[in-house]
N, CA, C and O atoms as a GROMACS GRO file, in nm:
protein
  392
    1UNK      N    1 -12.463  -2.000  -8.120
    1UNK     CA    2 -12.344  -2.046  -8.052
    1UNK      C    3 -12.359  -2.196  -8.023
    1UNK      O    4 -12.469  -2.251  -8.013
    2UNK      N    5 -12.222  -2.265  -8.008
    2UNK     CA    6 -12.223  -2.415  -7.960
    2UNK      C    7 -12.147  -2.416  -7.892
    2UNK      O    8 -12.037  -2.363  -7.906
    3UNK      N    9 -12.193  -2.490  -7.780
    3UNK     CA   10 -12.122  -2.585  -7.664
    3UNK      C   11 -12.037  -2.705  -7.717
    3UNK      O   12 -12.063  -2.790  -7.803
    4UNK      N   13 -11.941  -2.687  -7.650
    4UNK     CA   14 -11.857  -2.862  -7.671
    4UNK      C   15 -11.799  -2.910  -7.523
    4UNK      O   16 -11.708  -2.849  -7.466
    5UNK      N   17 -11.836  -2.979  -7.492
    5UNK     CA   18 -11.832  -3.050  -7.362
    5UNK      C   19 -11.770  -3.166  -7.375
    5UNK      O   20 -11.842  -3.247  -7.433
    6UNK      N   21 -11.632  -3.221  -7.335
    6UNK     CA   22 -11.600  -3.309  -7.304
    6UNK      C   23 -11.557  -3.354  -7.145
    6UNK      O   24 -11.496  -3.284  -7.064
    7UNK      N   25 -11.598  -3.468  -7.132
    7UNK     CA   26 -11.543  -3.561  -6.946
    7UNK      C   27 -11.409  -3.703  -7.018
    7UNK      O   28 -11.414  -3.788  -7.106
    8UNK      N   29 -11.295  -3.653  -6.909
    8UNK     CA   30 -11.212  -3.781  -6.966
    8UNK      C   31 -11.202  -3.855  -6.857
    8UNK      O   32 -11.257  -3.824  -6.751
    9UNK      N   33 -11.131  -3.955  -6.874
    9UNK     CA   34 -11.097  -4.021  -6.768
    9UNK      C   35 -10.960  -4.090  -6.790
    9UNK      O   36 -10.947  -4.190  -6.861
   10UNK      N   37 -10.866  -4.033  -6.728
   10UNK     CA   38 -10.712  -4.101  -6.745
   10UNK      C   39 -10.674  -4.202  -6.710
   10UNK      O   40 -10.685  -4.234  -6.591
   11UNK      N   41 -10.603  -4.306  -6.827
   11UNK     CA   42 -10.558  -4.432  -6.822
   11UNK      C   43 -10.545  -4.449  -6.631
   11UNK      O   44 -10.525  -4.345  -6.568
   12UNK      N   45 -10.557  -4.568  -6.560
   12UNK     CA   46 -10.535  -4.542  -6.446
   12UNK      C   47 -10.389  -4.621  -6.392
   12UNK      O   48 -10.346  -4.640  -6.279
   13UNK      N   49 -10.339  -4.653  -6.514
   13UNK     CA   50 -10.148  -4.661  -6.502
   13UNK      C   51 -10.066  -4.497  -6.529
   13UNK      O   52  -9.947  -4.472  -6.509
   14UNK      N   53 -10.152  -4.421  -6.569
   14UNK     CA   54 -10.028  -4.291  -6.531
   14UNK      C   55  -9.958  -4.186  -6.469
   14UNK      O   56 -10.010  -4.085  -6.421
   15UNK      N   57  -9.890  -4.201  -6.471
   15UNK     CA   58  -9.787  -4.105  -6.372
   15UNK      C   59  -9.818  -3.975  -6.420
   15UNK      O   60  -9.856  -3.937  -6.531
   16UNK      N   61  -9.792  -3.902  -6.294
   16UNK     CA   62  -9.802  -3.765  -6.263
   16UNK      C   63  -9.953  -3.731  -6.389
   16UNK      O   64  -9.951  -3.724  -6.512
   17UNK      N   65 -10.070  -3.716  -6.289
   17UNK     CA   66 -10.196  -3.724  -6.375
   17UNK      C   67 -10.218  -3.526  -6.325
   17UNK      O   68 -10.263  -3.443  -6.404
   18UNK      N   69 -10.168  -3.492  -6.169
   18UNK     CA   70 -10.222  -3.315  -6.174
   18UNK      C   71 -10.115  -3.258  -6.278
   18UNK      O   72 -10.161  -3.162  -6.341
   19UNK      N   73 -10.001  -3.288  -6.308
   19UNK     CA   74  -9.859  -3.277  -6.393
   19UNK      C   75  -9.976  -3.264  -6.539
   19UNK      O   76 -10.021  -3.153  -6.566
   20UNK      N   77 -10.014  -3.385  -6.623
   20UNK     CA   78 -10.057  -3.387  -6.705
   20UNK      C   79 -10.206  -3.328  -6.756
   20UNK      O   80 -10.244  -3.306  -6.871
   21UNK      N   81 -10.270  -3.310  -6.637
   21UNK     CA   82 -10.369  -3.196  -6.651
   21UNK      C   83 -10.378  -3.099  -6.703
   21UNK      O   84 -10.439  -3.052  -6.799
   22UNK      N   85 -10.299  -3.065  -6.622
   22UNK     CA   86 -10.231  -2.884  -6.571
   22UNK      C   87 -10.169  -2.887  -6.769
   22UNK      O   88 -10.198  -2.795  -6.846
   23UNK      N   89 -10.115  -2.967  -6.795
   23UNK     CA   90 -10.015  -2.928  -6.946
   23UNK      C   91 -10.152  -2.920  -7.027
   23UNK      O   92 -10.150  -2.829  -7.111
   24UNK      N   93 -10.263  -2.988  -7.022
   24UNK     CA   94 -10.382  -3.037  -7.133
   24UNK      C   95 -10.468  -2.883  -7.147
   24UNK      O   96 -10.502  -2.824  -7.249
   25UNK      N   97 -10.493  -2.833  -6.962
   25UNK     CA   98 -10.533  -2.674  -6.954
   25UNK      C   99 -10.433  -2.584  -7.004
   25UNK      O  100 -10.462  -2.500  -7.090
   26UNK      N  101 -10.356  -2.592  -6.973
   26UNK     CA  102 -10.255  -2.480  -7.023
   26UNK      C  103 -10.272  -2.452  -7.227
   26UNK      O  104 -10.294  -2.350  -7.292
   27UNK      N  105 -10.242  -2.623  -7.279
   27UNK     CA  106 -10.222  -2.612  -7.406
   27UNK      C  107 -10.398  -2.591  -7.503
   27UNK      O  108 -10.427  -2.538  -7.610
   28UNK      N  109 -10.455  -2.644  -7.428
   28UNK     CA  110 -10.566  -2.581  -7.481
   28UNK      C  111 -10.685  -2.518  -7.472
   28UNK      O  112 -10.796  -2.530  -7.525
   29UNK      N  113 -10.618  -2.426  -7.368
   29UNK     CA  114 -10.690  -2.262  -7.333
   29UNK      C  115 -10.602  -2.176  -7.433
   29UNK      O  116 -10.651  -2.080  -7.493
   30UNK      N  117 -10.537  -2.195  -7.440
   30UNK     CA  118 -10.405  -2.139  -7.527
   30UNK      C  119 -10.478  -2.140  -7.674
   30UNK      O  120 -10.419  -2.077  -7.762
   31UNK      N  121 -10.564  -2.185  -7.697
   31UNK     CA  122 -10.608  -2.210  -7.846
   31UNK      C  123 -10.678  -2.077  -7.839
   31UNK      O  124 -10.640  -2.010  -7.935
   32UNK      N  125 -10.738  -2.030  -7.788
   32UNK     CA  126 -10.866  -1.931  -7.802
   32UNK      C  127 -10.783  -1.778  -7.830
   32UNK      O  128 -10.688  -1.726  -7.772
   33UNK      N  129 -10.855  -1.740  -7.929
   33UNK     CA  130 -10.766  -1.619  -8.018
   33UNK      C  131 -10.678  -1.661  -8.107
   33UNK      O  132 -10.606  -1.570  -8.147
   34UNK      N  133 -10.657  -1.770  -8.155
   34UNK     CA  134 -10.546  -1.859  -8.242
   34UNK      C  135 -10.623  -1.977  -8.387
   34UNK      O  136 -10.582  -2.037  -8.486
   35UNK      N  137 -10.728  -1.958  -8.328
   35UNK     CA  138 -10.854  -2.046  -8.378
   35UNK      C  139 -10.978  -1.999  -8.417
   35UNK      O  140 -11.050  -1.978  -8.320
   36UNK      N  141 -11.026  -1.977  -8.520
   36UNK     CA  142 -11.176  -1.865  -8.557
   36UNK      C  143 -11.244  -1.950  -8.519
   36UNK      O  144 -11.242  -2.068  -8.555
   37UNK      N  145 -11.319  -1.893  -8.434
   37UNK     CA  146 -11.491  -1.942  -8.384
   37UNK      C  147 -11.473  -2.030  -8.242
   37UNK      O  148 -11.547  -2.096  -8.169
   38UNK      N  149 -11.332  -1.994  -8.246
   38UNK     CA  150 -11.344  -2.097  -8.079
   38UNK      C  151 -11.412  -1.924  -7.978
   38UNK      O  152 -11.378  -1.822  -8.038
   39UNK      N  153 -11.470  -1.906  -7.884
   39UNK     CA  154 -11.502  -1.840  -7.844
   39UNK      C  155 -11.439  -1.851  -7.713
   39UNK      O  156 -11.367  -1.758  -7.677
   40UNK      N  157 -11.457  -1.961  -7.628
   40UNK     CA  158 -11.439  -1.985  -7.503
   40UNK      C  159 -11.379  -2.147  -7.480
   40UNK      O  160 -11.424  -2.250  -7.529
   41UNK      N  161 -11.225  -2.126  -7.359
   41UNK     CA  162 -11.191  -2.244  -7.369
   41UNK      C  163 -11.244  -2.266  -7.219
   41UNK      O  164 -11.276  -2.160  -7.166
   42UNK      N  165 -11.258  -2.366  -7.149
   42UNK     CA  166 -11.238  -2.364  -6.989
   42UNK      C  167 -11.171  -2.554  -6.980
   42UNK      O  168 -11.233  -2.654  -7.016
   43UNK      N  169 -11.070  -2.548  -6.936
   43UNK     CA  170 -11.053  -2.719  -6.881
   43UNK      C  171 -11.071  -2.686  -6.712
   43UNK      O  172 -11.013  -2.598  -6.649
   44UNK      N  173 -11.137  -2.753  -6.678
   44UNK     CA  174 -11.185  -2.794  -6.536
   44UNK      C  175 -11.115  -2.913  -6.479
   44UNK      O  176 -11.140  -3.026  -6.520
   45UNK      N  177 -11.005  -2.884  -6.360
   45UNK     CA  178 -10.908  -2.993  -6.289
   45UNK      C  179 -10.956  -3.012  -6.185
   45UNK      O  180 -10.946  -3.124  -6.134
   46UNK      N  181 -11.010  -2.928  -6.135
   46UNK     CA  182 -11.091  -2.956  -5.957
   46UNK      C  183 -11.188  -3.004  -5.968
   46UNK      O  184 -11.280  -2.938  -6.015
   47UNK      N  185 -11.206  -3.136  -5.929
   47UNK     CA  186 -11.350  -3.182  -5.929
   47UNK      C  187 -11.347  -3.247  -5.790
   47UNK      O  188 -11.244  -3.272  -5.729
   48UNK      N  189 -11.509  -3.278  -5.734
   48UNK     CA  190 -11.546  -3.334  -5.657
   48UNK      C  191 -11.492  -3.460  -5.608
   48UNK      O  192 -11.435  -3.493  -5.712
   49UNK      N  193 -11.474  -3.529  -5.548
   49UNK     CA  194 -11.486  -3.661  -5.496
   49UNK      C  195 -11.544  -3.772  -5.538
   49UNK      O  196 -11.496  -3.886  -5.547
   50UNK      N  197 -11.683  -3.719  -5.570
   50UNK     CA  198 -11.773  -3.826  -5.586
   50UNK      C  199 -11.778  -3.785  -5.763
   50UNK      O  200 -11.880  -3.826  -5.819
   51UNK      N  201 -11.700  -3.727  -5.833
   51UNK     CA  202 -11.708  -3.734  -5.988
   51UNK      C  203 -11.600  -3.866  -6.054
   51UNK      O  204 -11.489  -3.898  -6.013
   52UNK      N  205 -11.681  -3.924  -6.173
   52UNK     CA  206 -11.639  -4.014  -6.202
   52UNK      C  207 -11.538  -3.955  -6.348
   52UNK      O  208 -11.506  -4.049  -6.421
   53UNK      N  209 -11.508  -3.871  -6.378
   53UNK     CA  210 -11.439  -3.779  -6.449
   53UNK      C  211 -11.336  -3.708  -6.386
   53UNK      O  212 -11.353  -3.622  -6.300
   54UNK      N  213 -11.188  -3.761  -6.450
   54UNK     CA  214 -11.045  -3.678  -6.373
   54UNK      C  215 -11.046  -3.534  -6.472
   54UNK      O  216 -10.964  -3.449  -6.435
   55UNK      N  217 -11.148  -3.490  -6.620
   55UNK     CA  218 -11.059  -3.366  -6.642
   55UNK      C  219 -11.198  -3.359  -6.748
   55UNK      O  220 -11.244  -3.451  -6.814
   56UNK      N  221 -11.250  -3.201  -6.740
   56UNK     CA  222 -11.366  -3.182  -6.786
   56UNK      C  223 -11.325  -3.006  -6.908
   56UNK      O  224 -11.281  -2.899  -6.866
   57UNK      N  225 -11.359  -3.038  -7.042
   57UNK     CA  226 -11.360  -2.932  -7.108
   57UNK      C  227 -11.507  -2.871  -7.108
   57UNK      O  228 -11.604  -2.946  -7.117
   58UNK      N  229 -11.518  -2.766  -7.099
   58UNK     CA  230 -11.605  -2.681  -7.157
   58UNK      C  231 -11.613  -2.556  -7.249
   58UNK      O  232 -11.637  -2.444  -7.204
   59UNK      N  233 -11.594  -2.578  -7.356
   59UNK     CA  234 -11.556  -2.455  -7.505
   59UNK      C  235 -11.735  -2.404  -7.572
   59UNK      O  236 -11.850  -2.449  -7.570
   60UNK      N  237 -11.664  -2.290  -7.624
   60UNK     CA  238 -11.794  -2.240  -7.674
   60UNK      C  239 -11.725  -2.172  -7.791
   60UNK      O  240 -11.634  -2.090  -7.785
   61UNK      N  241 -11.812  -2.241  -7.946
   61UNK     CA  242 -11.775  -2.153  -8.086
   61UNK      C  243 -11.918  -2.103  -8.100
   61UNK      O  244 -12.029  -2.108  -8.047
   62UNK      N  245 -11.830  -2.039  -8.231
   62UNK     CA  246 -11.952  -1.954  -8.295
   62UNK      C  247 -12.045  -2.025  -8.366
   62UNK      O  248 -12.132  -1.946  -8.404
   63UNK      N  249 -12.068  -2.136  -8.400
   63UNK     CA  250 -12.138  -2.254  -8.517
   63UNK      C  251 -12.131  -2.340  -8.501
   63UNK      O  252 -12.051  -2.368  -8.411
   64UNK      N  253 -12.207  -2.462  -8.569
   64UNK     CA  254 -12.154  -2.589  -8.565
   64UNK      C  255 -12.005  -2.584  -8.662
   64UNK      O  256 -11.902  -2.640  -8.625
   65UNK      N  257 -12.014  -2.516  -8.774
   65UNK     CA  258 -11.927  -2.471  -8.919
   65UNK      C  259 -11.789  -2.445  -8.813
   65UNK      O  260 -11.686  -2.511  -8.819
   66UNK      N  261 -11.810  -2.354  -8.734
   66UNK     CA  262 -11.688  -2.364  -8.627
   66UNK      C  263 -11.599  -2.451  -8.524
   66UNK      O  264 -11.490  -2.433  -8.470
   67UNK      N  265 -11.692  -2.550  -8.520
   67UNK     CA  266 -11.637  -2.632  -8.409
   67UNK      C  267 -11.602  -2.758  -8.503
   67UNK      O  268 -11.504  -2.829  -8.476
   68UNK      N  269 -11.682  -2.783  -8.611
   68UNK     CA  270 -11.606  -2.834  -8.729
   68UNK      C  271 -11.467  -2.830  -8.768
   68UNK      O  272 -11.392  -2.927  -8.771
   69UNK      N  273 -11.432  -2.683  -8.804
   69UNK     CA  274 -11.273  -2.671  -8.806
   69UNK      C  275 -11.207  -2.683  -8.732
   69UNK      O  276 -11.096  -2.728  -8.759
   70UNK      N  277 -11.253  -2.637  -8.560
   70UNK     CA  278 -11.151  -2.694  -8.506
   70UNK      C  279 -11.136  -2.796  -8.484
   70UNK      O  280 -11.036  -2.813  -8.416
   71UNK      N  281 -11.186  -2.880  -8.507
   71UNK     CA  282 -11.162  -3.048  -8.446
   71UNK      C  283 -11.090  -3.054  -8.538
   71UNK      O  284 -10.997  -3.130  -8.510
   72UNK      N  285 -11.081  -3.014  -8.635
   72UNK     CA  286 -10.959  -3.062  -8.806
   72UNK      C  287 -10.856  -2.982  -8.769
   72UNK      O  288 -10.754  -3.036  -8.810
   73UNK      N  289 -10.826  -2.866  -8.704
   73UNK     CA  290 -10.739  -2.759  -8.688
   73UNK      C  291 -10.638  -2.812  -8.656
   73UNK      O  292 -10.633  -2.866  -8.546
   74UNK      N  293 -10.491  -2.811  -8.768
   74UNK     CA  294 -10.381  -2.878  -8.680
   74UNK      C  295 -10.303  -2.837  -8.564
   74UNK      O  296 -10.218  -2.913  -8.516
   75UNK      N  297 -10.334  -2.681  -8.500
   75UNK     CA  298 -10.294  -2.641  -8.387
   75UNK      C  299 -10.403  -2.741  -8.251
   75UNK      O  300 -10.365  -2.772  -8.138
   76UNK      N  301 -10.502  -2.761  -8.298
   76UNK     CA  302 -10.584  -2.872  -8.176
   76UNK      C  303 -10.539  -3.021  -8.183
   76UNK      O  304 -10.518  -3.103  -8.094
   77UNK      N  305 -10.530  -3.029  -8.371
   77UNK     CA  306 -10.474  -3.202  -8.362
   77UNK      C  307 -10.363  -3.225  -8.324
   77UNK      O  308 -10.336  -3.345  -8.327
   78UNK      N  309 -10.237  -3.119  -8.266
   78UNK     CA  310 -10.131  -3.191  -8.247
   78UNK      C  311 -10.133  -3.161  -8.068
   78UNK      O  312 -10.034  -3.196  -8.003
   79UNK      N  313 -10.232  -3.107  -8.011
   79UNK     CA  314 -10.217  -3.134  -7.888
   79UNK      C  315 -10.345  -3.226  -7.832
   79UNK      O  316 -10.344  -3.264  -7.715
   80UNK      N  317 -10.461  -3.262  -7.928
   80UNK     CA  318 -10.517  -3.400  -7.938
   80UNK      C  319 -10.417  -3.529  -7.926
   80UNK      O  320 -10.414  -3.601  -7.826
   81UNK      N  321 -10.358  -3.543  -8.011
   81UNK     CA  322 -10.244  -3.639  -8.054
   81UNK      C  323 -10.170  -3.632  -7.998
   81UNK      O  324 -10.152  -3.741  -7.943
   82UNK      N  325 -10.056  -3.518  -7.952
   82UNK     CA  326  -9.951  -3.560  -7.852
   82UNK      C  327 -10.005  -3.520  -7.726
   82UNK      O  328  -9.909  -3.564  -7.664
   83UNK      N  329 -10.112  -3.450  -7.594
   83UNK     CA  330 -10.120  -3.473  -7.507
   83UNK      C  331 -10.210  -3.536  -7.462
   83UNK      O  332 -10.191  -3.617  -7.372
   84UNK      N  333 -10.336  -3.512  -7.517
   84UNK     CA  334 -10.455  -3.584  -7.473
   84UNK      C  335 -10.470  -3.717  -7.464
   84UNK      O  336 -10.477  -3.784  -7.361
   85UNK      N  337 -10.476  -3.770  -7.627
   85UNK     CA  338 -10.531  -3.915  -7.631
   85UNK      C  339 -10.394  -3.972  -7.577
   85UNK      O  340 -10.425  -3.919  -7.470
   86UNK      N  341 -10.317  -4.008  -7.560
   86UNK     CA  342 -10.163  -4.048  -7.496
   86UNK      C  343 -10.245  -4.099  -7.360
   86UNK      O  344 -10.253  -4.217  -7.327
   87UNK      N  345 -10.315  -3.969  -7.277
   87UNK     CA  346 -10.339  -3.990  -7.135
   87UNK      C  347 -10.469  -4.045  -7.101
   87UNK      O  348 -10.493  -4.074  -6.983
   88UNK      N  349 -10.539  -4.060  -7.174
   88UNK     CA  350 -10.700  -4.105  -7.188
   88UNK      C  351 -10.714  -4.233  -7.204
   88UNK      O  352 -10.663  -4.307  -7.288
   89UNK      N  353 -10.814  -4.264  -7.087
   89UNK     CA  354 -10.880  -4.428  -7.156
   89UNK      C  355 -11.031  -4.406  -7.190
   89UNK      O  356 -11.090  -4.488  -7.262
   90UNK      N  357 -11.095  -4.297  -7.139
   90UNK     CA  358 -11.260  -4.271  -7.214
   90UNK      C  359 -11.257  -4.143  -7.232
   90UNK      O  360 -11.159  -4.076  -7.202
   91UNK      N  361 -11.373  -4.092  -7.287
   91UNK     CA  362 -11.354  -3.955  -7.338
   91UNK      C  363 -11.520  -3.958  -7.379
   91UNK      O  364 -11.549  -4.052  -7.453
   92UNK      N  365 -11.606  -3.890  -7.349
   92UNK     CA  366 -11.750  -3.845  -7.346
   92UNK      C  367 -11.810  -3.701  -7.372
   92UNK      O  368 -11.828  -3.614  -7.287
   93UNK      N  369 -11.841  -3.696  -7.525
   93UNK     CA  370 -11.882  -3.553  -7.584
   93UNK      C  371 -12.005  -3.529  -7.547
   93UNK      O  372 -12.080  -3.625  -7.528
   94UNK      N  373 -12.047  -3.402  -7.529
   94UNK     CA  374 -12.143  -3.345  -7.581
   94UNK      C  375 -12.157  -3.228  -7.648
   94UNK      O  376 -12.072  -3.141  -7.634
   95UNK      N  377 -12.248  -3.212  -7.717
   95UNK     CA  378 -12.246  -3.054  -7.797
   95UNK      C  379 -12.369  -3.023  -7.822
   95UNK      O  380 -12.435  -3.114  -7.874
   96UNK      N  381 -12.427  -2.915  -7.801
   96UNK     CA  382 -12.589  -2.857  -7.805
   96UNK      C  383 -12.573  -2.692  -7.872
   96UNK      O  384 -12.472  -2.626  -7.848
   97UNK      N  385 -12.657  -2.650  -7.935
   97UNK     CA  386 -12.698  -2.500  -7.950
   97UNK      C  387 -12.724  -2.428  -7.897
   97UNK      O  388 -12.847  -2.426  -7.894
   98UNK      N  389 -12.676  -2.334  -7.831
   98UNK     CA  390 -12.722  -2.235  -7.723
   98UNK      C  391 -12.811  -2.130  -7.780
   98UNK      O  392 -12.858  -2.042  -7.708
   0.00000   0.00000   0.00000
């Protein structure tokens, strides 16, 4: 299995940022069962105070071979492309083998 971990941090000119969260969790938890090898979606909106990250993914596929396609998957690239990167000014991966 693989982890994919991303921390973003939203442009800090935009409007309605819990508004645009809330759409980023919604649209891509929504992937899992729609996507082979995505296993597990989680977007994380509640964070601490002292976190320097407004919106945290944590997904789990079956492979690296899996998490491959989805990053190409055009059901992920068009809510990459129209919600995510739109609202982002950094964005910080990680991915390990469980």
């Amino acid at each position: 299995m693989v982890k994919h971990m991303i921390v973003w941090k939203f442009h800090e000119d935009l409007e309605n940022k819990e508004q645009t969260a809330q759409e980023i969790k919604e649209a891509l938890e929504g992937l899992v069962g729609r996507i082979d090898g995505l296993l597990e979606m989680h977007i994380h909106t509640e964070r601490l105070p002292v976190s320097s990250g407004d919106l945290m993914m944590d997904s789990s596929f079956a492979d690296a071979a899996a998490l491959a396609a989805y990053q190409k998957n055009p059901l992920h690239q068009a809510i990459a492309n129209g919600l995510v990167r739109p609202a982002m000014a950094q964005r910080l991966s990680f991915d390990y083998e469980v």
